[in-house]
C-alpha positions in Angstrom: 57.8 205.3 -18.7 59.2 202.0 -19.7 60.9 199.4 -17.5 64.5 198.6 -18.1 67.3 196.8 -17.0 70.2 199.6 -16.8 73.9 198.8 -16.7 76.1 198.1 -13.5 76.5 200.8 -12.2 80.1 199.5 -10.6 81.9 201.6 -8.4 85.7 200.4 -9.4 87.3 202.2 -6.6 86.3 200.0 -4.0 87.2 196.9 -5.7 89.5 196.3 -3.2 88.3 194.0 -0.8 88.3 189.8 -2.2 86.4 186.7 -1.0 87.6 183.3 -1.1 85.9 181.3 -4.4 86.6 177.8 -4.7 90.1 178.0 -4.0 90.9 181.0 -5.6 90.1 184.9 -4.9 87.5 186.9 -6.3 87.3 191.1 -6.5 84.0 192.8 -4.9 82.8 195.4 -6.0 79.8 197.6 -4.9 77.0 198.4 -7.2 73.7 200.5 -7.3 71.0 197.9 -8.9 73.1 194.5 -9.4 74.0 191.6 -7.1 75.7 188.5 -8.2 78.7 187.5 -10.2 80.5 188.8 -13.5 83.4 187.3 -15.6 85.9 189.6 -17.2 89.2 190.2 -19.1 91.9 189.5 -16.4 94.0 191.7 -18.4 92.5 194.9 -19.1 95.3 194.9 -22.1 94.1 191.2 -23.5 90.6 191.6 -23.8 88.4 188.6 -23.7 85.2 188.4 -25.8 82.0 185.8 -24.7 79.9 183.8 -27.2 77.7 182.2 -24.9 76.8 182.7 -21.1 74.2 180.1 -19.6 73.0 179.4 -15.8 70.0 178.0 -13.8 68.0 179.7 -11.0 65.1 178.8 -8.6 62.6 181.7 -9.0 61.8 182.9 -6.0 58.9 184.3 -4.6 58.1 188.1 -3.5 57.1 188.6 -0.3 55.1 191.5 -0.8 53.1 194.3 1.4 50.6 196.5 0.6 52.6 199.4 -0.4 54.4 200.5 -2.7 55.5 198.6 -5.3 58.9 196.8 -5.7 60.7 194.7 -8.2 63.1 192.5 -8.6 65.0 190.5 -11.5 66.9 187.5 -12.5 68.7 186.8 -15.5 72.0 185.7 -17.7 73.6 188.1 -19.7 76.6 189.4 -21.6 78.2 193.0 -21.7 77.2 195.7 -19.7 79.6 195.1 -16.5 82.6 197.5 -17.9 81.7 201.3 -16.9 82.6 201.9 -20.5 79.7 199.5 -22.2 77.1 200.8 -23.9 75.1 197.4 -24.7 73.8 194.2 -22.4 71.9 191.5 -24.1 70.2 189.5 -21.3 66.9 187.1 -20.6 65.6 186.6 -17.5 62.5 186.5 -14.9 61.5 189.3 -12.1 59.6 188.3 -8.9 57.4 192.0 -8.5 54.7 193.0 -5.9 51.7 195.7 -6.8 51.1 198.5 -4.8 48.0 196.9 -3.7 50.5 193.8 -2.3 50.0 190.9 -4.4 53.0 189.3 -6.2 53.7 188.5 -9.8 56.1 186.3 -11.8 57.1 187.6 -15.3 60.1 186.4 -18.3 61.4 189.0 -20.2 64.4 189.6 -22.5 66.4 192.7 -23.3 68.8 194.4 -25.4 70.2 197.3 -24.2 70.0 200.5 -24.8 66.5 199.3 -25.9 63.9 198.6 -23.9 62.6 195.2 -21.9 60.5 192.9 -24.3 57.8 190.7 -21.8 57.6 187.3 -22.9 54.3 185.4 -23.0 55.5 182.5 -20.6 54.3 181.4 -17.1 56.9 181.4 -14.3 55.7 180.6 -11.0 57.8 180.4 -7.8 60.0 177.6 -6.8 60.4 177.0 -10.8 63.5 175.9 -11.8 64.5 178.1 -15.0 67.2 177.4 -17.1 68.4 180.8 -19.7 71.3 181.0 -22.3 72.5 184.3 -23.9 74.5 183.3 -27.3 76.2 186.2 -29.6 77.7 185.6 -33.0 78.5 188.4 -34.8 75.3 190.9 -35.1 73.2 187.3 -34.0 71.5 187.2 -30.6 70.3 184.0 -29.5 68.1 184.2 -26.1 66.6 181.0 -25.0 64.6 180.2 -21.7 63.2 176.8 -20.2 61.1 176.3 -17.6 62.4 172.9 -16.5 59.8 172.5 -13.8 56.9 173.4 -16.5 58.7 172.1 -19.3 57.9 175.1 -21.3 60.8 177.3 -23.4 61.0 180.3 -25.3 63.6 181.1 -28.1 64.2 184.1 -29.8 66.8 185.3 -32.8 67.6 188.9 -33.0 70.1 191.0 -34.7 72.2 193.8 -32.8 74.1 196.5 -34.1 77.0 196.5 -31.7 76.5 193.9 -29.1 78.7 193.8 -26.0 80.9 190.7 -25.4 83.4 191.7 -23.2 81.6 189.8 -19.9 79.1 187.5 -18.3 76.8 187.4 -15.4 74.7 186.0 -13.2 72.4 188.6 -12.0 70.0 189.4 -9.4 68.7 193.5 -10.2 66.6 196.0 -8.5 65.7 196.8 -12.6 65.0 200.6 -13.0 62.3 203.0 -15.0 63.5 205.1 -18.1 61.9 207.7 -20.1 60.6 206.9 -23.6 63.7 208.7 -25.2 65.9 206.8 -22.0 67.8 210.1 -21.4 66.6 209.9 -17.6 66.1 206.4 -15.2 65.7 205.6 -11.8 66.3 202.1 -9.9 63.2 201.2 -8.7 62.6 199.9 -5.0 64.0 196.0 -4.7 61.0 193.7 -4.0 62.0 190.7 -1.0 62.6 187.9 -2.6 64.2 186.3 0.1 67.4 184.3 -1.5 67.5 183.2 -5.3 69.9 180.2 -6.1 72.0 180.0 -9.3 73.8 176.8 -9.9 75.1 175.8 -13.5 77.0 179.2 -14.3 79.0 178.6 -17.5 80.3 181.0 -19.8 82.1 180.3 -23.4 84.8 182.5 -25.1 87.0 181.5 -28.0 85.7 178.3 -27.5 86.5 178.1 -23.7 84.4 177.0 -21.6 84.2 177.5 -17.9 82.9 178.2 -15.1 82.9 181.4 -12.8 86.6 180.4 -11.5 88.7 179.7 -14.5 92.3 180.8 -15.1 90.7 182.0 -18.6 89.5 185.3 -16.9 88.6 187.3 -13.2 85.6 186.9 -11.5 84.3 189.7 -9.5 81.4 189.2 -6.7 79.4 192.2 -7.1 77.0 193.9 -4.0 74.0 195.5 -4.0 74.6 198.7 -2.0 71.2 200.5 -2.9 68.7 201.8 -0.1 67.8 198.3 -0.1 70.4 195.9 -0.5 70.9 192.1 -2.0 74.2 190.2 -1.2 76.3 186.8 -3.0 77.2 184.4 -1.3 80.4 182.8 -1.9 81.1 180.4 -4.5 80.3 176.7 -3.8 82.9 174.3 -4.5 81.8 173.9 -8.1 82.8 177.2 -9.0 79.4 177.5 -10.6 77.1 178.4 -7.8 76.0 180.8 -5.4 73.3 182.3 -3.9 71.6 186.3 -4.0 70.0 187.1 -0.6 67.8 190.2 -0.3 69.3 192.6 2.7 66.6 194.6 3.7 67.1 197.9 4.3 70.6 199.2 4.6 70.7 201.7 7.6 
């Protein structure tokens, strides 16, 4: 089995319900293993496509029991939101807890439909961690700073067909696929109490914004799962919000 990071699993139809983000309206939508925000086309018709999608989180910590395991991640991304995608490319950190009850703190970058790739970088909680997803072309550009440790990981890879038609800020209950990925299941979501992301910028045809911009739609996006993981609303800023874990939904 091998750990990955599926796509949202949105369920469009009941979209219908909007908050109030800084000023403007938002869409919220339910999904199976995300929680968090996504930027997208506000015309279906005029599609937008993303070069760049950046933000900065606190990693929390797990507060783990003895049994069983759970899992949770964090992470910047493009792609992957529409239920028509077929590719994400994202970097990010989970907060996980053993079976046996003890936590651990991991970095990790993926592009799917492959598999997650663990990055040899110490994350510990209350780190303040910095990511940036950059596509140009078949380029991928992942990038990761630990501002509190003043460490950083950077990586170049090439992509057939990378997805560019959105951006998040994620909080996941990431799932586990079989070695050919024809069958995954999301995973239990470990507590990790409430992440932070502040700094939430994406670029597209040399646009830059925030979440709220007139450039494209945000949609607020629930974790409806067994256990659950809810945003907040959007701060002022338009560029920051907080993931709380739910516990579990009766």
């Amino acid at each position: 089995m091998t750990m990955r990071r599926l796509l949202a699993l949105l369920v469009t139809a009941a979209a219908a319900l909007t908050v109030s983000v800084a000023g403007a309206s938002a869409a919220t939508s339910p999904s199976s293993n995300w929680a968090g925000y996504a930027v997208s086309a506000a015309d279906p018709t005029a599609p937008v496509a993303y070069t760049s999608v950046s933000g900065t989180w606190v990693q929390p910590a797990a507060s783990c029991s003895a049994s069983p395991a759970a899992y949770s991640a964090f992470w910047v991304g493009l792609g992957g939101y529409s239920d028509t995608s077929q590719s994400l490319e994202q970097i990010g950190t989970e907060s996980d807890c053993t079976p046996g009850g003890s936590a651990t703190y991991d970095v990790w970058y993926e592009l799917v439909p492959a598999a997650s790739v663990p990055v040899k970088l110490k994350v510990f909680p209350g780190n303040t961690i910095s990511a940036n997803v950059t596509v140009n072309g078949q380029l991928v550009i992942v990038k990761l700073k630990d501002l509190t440790r003043k460490t950083s990981f950077t990586k170049r890879l090439f992509m057939a067909s990378p997805d560019v038609s959105s951006a998040e800020w994620i909080a996941e209950a990431p799932s586990t696929c079989t070695s050919s990925g024809d069958r995954c299941r999301t995973l239990p979501l470990a507590d990790f109490g409430t992440v932070a992301f502040t700094s939430a910028k994406a670029l597209a045809a040399g646009h830059g914004g925030v979440i709220v911009d007139d450039a494209w739609a945000a949609t607020a996006i629930e974790l409806t799962a067994f256990t659950g993981a809810v945003p907040s609303d959007l701060a002022a800023d338009g560029a920051s919000f907080t993931v709380t874990w739910a516990g579990r939904n009766s």
